[in-house]
C-alpha positions in Angstrom: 127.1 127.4 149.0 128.2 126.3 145.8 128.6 122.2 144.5 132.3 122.3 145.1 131.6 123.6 149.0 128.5 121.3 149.5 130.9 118.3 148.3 134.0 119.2 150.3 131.8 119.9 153.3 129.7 116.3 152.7 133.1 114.7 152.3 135.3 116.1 155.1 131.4 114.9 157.2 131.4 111.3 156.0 134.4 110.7 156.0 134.4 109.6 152.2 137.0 111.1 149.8 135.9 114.3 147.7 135.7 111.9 144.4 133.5 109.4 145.9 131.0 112.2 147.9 130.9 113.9 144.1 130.0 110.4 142.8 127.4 109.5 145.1 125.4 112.9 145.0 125.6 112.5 140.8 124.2 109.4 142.0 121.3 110.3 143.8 120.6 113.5 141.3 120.5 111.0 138.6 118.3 108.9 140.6 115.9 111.7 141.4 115.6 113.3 137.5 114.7 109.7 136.5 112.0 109.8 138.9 110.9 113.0 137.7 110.7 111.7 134.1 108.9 109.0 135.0 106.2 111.1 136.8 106.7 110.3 140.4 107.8 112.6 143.4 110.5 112.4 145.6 110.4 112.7 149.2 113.4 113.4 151.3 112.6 113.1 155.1 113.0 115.8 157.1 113.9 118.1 154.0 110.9 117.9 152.1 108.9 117.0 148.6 110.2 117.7 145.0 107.5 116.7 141.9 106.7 117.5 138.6 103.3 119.6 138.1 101.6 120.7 135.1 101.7 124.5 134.7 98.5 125.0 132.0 98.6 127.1 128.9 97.9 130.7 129.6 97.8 134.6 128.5 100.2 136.7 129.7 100.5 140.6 129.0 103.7 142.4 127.8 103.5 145.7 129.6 105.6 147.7 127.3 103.4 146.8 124.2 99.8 145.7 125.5 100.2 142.9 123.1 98.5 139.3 124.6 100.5 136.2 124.1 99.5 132.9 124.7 102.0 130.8 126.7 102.1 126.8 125.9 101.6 124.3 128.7 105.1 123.2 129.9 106.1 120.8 133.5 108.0 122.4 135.9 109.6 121.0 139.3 107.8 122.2 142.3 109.4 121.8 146.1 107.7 121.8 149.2 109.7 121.7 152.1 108.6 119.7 155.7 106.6 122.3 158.1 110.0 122.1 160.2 112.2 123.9 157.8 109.2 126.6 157.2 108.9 127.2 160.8 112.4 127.8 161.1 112.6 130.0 158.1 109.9 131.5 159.4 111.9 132.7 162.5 114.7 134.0 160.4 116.8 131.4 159.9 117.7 131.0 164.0 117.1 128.0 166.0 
């Protein structure tokens, strides 16, 4: 599902017209990457946990070459979802 389905799908469910469902999401996505830059996570119930972590520096390997290169530190966004989405996943995806 792309943004322009998950909107028209979110709007036709809401009731709200495309341009306000579009509105509210860039809303909430703001809302969520300012939390992010301030450090905190963000929970959605019943969906799960996004938050920044710290990936440290490391060496990686190129295989083609053998050469080592170090790789800085750097955040990245980490989601975890709530157990029931991974049970359901789990199952394939059914019910």
């Amino acid at each position: 599902m792309n943004n322009k389905e998950f909107i028209s799908e979110l709007s036709s469910r809401t009731g709200y017209s495309v341009d306000a469902t579009q509105q509210i999401v860039r809303q909430v996505i703001e809302r969520m990457s300012q939390s992010f830059d301030e450090g905190d996570s963000v929970f959605m119930a019943g969906f799960g946990t996004f938050e920044v972590k710290k990936r440290l520096e490391r060496i990686i390997v190129n295989p083609s070459t053998m050469q080592r290169m170090m790789v800085p530190p750097k955040l990245v966004l980490n989601f975890k979802p709530v157990q029931s989405i991974k049970d359901k996943l789990k199952k394939g995806g059914a019910e």
